[in-house]
ZADO-1210 file (C-alpha; in nm, 4 decimals, padded with zeros to 6 digits):
<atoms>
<atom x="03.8821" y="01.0291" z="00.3088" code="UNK" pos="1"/>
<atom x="03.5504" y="01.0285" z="00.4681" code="UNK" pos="2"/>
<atom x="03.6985" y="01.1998" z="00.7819" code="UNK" pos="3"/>
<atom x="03.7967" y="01.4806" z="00.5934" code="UNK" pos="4"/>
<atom x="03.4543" y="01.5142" z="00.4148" code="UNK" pos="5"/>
<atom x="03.2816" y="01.4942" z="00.7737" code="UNK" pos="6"/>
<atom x="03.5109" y="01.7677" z="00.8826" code="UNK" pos="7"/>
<atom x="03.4447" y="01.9721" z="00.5506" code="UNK" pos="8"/>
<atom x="03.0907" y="01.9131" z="00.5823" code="UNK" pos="9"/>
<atom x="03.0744" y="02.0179" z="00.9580" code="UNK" pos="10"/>
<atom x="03.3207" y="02.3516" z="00.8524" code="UNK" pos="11"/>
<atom x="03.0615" y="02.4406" z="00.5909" code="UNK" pos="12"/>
<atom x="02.7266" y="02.3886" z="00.8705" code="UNK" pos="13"/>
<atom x="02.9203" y="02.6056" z="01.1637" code="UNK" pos="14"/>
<atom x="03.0137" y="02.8631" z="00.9044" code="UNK" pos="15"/>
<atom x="02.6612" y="02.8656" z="00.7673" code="UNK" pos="16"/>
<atom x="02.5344" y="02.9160" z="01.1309" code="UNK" pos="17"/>
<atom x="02.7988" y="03.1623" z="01.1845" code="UNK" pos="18"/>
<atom x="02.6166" y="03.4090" z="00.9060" code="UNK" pos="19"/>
<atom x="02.3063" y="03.3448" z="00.9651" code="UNK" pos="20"/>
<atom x="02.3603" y="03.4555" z="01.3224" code="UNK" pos="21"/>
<atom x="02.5339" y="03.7700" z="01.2039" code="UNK" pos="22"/>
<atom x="02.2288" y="03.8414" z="00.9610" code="UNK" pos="23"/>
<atom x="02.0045" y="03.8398" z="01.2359" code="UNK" pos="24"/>
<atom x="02.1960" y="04.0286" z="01.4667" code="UNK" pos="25"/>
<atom x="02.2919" y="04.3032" z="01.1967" code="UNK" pos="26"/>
<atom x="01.9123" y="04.3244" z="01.0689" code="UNK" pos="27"/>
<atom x="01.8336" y="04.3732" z="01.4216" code="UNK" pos="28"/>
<atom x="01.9882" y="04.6944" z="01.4527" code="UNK" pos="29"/>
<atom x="01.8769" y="04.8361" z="01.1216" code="UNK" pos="30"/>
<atom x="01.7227" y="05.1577" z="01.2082" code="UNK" pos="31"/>
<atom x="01.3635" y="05.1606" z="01.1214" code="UNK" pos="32"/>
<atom x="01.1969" y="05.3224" z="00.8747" code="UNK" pos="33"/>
<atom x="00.8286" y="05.4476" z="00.9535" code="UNK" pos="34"/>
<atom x="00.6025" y="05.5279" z="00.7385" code="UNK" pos="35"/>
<atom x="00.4093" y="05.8633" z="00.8118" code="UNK" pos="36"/>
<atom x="00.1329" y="06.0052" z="00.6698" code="UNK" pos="37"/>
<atom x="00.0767" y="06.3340" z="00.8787" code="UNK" pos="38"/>
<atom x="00.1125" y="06.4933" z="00.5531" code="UNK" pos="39"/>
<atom x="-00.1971" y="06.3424" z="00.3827" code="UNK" pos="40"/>
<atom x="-00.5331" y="06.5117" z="00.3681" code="UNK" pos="41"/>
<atom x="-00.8692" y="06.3605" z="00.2519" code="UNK" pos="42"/>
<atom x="-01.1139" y="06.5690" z="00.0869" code="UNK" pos="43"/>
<atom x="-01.5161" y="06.5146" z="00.1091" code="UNK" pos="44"/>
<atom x="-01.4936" y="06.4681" z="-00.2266" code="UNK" pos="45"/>
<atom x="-01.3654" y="06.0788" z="-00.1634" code="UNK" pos="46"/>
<atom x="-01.0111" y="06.2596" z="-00.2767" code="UNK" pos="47"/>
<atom x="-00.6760" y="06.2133" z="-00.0723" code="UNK" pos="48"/>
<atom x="-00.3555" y="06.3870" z="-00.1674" code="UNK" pos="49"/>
<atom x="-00.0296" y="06.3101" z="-00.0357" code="UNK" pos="50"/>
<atom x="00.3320" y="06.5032" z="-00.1160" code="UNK" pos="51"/>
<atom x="00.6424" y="06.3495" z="-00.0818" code="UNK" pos="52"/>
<atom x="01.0420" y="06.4553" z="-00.1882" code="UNK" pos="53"/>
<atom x="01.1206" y="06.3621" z="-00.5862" code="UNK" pos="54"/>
<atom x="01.5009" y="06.4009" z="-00.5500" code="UNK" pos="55"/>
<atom x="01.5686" y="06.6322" z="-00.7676" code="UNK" pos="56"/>
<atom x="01.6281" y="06.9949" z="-00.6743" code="UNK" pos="57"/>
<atom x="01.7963" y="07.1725" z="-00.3883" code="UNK" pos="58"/>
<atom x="01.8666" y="06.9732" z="-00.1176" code="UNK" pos="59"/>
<atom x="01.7242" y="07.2625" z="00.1442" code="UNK" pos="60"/>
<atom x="01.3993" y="07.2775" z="-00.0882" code="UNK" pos="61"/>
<atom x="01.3260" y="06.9207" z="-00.2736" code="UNK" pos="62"/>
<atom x="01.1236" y="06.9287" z="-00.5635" code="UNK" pos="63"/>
<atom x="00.7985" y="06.7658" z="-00.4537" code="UNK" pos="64"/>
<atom x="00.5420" y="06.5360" z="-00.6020" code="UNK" pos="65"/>
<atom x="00.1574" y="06.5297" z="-00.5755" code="UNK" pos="66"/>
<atom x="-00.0096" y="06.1610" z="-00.5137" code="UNK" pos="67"/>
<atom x="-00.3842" y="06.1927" z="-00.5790" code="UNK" pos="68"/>
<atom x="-00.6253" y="05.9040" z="-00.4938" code="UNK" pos="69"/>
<atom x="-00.9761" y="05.9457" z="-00.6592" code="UNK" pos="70"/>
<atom x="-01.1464" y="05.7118" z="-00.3587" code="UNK" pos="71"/>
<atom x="-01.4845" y="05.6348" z="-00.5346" code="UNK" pos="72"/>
<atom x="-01.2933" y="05.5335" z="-00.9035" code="UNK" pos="73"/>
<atom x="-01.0269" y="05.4036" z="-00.7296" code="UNK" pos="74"/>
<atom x="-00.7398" y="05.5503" z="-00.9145" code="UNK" pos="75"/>
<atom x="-00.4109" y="05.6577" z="-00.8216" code="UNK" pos="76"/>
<atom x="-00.2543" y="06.0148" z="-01.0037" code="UNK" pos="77"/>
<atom x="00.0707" y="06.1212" z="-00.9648" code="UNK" pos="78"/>
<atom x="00.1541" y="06.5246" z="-01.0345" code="UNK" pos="79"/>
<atom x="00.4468" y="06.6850" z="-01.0673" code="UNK" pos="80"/>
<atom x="00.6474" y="07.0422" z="-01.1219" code="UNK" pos="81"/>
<atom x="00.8848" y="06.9355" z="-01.4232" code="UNK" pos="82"/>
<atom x="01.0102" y="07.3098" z="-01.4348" code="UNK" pos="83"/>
<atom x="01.0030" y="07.5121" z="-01.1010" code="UNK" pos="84"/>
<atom x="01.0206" y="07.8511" z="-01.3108" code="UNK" pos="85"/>
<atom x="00.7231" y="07.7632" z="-01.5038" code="UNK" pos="86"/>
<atom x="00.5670" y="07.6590" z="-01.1732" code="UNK" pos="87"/>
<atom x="00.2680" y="07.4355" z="-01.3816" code="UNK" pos="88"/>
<atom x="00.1932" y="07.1101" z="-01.2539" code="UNK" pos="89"/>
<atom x="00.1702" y="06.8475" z="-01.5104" code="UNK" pos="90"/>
<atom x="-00.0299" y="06.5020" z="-01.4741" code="UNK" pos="91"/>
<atom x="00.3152" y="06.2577" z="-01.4969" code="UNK" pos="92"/>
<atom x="00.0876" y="05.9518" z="-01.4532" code="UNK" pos="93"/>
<atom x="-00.2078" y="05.7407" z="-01.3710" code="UNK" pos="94"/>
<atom x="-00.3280" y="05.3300" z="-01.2302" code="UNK" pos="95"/>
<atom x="-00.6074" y="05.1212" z="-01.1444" code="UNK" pos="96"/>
<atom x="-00.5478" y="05.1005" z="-00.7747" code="UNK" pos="97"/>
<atom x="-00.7123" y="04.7164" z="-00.7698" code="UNK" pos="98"/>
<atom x="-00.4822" y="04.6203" z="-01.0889" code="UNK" pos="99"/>
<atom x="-00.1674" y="04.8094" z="-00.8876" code="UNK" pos="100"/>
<atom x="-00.2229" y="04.5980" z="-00.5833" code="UNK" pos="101"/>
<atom x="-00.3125" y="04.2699" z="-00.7956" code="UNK" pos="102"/>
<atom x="00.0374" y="04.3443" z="-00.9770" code="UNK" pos="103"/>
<atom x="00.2184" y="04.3979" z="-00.6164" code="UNK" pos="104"/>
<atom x="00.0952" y="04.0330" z="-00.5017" code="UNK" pos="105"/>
<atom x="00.2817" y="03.8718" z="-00.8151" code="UNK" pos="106"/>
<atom x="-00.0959" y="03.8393" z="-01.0284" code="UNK" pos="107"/>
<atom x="-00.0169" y="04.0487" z="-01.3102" code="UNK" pos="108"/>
</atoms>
């Protein structure tokens, strides 16, 4: 009996190896996926603005939305076109940077 619980042991430990290899191997050929911001500009009024694809809209002409950083207050506002007829741009939210990065870390 303990024969057979060495052998099922020693079956679970290869095929444990066995996927761990093939998790490595398979992460290792996940294309990457850079981060650019050519698109961001930074104002001299401590302002920086970035655009980036919503997903909704045509696929040859995404509806977009605006990321605003107000540098010296250190807030975040997000913009967006909710109606590309009307064309306004309407304030869709708004964070304390230092509370949105505390929150990322796992502080609340």
């Amino acid at each position: 009996m303990q024969s057979l619980t060495r052998n099922s042991a020693a079956a679970l430990w290869a095929s444990a190896f066995i996927v761990a290899a093939l998790i490595l191997v398979t992460a290792g050929r996940m294309p990457e996926n850079p981060a650019y911001a050519g698109m961001a500009t930074t104002g001299s009024g401590g302002f920086s603005m970035v655009t980036a694809p919503s997903g909704f809209g045509p696929s040859d002409k995404p509806y977009e939305i605006l990321y605003v950083v107000d540098n010296s207050a250190q807030t975040l506002y997000v913009y967006a076109v909710e109606n590309a007829t009307d064309r306004r741009i309407l304030l869709r939210g708004g964070a304390n940077l230092p509370t949105l990065f505390r929150a990322a870390r796992g502080g609340g």
